[in-house]
C-alpha positions as CSV (number, residue, x, y, z in Angstrom):
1,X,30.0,5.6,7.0
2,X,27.7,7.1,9.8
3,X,26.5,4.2,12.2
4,X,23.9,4.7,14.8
5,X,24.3,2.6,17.9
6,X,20.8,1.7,19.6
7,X,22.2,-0.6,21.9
8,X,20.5,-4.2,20.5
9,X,21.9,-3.1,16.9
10,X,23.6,-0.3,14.6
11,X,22.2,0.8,11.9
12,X,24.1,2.8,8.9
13,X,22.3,5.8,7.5
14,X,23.3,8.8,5.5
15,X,22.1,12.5,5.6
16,X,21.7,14.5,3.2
17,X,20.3,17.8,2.2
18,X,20.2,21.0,4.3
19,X,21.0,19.8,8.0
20,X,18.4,22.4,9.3
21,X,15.5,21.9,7.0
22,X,12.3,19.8,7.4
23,X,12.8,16.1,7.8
24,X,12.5,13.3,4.9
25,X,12.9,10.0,5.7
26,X,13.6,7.0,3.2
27,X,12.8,3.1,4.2
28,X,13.5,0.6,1.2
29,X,12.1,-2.3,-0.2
30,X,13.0,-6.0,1.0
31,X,16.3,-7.0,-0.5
32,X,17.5,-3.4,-1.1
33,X,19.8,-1.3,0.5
34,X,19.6,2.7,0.8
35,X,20.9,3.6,-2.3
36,X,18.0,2.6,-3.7
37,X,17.0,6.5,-3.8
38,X,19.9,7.9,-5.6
39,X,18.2,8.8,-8.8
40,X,15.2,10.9,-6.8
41,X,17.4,12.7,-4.2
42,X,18.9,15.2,-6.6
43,X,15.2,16.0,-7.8
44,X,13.5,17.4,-4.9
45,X,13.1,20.4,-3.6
46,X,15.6,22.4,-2.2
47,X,15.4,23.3,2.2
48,X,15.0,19.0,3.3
49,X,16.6,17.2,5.6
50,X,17.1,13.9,3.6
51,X,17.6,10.8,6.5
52,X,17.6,7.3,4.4
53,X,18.7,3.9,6.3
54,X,19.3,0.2,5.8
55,X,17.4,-1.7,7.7
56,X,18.2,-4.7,9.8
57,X,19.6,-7.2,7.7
58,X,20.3,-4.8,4.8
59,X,23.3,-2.8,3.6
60,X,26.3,-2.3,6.0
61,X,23.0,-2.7,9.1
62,X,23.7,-5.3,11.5
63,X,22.5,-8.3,10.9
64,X,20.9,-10.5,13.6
65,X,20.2,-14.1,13.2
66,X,16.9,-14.5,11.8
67,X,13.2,-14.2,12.0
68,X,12.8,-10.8,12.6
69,X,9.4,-9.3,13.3
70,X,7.6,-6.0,12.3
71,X,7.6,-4.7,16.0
72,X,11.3,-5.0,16.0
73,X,11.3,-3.5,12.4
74,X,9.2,-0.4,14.0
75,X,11.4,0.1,17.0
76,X,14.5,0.5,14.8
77,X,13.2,3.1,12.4
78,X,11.8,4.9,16.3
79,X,15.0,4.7,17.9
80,X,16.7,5.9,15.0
81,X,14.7,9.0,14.7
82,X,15.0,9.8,18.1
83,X,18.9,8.9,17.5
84,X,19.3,11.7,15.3
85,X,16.6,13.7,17.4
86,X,13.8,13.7,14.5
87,X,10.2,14.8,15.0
88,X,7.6,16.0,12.3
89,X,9.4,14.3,9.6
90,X,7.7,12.8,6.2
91,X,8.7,9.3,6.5
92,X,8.8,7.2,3.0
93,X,8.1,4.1,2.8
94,X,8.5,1.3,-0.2
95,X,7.2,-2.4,-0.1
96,X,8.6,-3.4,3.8
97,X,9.5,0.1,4.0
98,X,5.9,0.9,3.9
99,X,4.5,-1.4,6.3
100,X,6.8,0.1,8.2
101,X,6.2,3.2,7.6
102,X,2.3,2.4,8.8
103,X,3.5,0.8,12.4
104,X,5.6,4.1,13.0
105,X,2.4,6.4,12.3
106,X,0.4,4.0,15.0
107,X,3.0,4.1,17.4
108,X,4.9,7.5,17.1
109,X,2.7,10.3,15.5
110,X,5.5,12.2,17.1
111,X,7.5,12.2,14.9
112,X,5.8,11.9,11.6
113,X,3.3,14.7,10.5
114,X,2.5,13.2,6.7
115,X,2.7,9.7,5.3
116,X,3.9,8.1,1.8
117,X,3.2,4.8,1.2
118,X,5.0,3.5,-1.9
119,X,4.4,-0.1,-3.9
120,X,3.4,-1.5,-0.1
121,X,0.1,-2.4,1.7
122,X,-1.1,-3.5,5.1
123,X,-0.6,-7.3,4.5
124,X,1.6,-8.3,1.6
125,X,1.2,-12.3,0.7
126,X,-0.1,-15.1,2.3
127,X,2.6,-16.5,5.1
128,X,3.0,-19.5,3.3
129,X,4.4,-17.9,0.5
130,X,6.9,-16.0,2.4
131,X,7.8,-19.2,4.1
132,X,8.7,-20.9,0.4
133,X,11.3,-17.8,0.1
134,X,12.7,-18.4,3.2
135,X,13.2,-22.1,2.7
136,X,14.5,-20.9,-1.0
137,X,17.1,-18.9,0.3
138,X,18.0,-21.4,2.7
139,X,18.9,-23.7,0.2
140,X,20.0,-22.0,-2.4
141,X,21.1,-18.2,-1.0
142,X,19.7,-14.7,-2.7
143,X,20.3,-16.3,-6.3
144,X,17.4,-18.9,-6.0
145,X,15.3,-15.9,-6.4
146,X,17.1,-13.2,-8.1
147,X,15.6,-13.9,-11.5
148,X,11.9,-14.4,-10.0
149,X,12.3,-11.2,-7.9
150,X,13.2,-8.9,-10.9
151,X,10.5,-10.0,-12.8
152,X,8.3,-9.2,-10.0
153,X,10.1,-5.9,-9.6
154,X,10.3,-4.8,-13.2
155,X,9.0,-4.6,-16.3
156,X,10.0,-6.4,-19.4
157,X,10.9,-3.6,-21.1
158,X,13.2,-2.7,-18.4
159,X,14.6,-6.1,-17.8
160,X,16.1,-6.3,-21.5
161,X,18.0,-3.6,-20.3
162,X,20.9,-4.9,-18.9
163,X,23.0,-2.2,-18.2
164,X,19.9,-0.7,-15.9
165,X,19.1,-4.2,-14.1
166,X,22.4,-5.4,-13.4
167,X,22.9,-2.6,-10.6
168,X,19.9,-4.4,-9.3
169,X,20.8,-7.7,-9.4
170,X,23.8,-7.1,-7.8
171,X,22.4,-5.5,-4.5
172,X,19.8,-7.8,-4.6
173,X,22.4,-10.8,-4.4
174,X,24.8,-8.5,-2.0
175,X,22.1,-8.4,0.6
176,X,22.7,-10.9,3.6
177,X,20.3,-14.1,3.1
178,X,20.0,-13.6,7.1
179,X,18.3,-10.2,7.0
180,X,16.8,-11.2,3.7
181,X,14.7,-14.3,5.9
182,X,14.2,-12.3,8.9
183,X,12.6,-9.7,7.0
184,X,10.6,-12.3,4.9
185,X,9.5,-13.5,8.3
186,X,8.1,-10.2,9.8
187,X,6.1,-9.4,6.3
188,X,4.7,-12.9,7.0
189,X,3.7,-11.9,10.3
190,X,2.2,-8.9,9.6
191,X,-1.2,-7.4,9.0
192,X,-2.0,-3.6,9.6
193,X,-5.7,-3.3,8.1
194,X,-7.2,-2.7,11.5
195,X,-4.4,-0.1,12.7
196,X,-3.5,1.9,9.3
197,X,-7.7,1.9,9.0
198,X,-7.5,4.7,12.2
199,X,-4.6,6.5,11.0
200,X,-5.5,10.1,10.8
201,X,-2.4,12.2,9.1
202,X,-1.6,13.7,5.4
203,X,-0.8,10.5,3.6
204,X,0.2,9.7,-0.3
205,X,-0.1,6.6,-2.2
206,X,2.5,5.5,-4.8
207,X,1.4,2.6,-7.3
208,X,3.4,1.5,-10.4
209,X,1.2,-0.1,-13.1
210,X,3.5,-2.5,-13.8
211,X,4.2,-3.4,-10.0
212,X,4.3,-8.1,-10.1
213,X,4.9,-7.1,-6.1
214,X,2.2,-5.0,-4.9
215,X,-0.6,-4.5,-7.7
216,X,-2.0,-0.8,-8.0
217,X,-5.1,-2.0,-6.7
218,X,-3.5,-4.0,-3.3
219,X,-1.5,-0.2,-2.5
220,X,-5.0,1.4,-3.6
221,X,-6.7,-0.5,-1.3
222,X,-4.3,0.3,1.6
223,X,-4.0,4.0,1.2
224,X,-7.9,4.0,0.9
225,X,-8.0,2.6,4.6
226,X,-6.5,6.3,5.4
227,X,-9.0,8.7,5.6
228,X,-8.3,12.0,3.3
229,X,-5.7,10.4,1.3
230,X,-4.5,10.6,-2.2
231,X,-3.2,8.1,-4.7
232,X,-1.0,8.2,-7.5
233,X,-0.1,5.8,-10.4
234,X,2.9,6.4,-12.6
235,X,2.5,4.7,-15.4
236,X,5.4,2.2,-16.9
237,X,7.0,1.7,-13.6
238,X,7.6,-1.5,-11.7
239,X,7.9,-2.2,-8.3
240,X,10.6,0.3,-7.9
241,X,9.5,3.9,-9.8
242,X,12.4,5.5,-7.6
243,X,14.6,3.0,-10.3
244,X,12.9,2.9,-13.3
245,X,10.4,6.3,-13.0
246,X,13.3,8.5,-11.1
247,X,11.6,11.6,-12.2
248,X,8.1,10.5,-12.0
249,X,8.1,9.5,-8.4
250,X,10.4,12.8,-7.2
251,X,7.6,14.9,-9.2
252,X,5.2,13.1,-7.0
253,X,6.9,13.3,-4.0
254,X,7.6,16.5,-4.5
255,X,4.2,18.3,-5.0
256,X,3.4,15.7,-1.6
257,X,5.9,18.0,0.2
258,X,4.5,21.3,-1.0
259,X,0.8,20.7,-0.8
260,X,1.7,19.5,3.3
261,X,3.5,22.9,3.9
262,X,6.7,20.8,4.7
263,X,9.1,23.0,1.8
């Protein structure tokens, strides 16, 4: 299980792909860990350098006591890169991921050369509302929200489906209600309208139209702030296509890749 140390914290990632082709990096969702992209990996195109991670809090990650903020959330996914010596890459980036995703563009054009912002925006809620998860999961741990947060995440259709959600569930309830609250905390915390708004790099816009999280219209309006970017909807999906539109979102991605030059 590959760890990288970056002094204040380790983080686990995995690599996979062709170790000499063009860089694609994967940032997940809030509550999540990284094998939240296992369905879309063995869709893309062939000659990528596929880097996904767990972020603080997340997965096998450390995880410091809580809140976290977005700055710290930024200079993990920096330190990373340069960890594994990264430049030019397509960076991913779902709900937190995204937001993410955006601070890295601001502060390290470096390394990214094109954009995907998935099921995210520049401010996501009002703080008070991320404050009455936090006190939730204080109480009552990752279940006090489990059911909320999949209807949120899916759709009903997908929900009677219990041989699909449970996977979910279960990595929903495994993550640490530490990293779960810090990370609450720095979405709280954080607004990027002003910053993504002079972002100037190939960027893509994922919506599902089913998305309780992040409406099409909230990601619309995001992407919108970049100039020259695109937007797609997949249709039926939820929070997570790269879950319940696997082959939707990898078709998307995909074309993203080719029409940048990056395979």
């Amino acid at each position: 299980m590959p760890m990288a140390d970056l002094g204040d914290i380790a983080l686990h990632y995995r690599e996979d792909g062709d170790p000499d082709g063009a860089p694609l990096v994967f940032d997940n969702a809030l509550g999540t860990n990284l094998s939240l992209w296992d369905k879309v990996l063995p869709l893309l195109p062939n000659g990528v350098r596929i880097i996904r991670y767990d972020m603080r809090g997340h997965g096998a990650s450390d995880c410091p006591p809580a809140p976290y903020t977005m700055g710290a959330l930024v200079r993990d996914a920096e330190a990373l890169l340069d960890h594994l010596k990264v430049r030019d890459c397509v960076f991913v980036g779902l709900s937190i991921g995204g937001m993410v995703a955006q601070g890295l563009a601001v502060k390290r054009l470096d390394q990214m050369r094109a954009l995907v912002l998935s099921n995210t925006a520049a401010k996501i809620g009002q703080p008070a509302m991320w404050q009455d998860r936090i006190a939730a999961v204080r109480a009552g741990g990752l279940a006090a929200l489990a059911d909320a947060t999949l209807e949120r995440w899916f759709s009903k259709r997908f929900r009677k489906d219990e041989t699909r959600l449970a996977p979910i569930r279960q990595m929903l309830l495994r993550t640490p209600p530490e990293g779960y609250m810090g990370c609450s905390a720095a979405i709280a915390g954080t607004d990027f309208y002003t910053p993504t708004s002079g972002l100037r790099l190939p960027t893509l816009g994922i919506a599902g139209s089913d998305d309780g999280s992040t409406p099409p219209d909230l990601v619309r309006e995001t992407v919108d702030l970049i100039h020259g970017s695109k937007f797609h909807l997949i249709r039926q999906a939820g929070h997570l296509p790269c879950i319940d539109q696997p082959d939707a979102f990898a078709q998307a991605l995909g074309d993203f890749l080719k029409e940048t030059g990056h395979v």
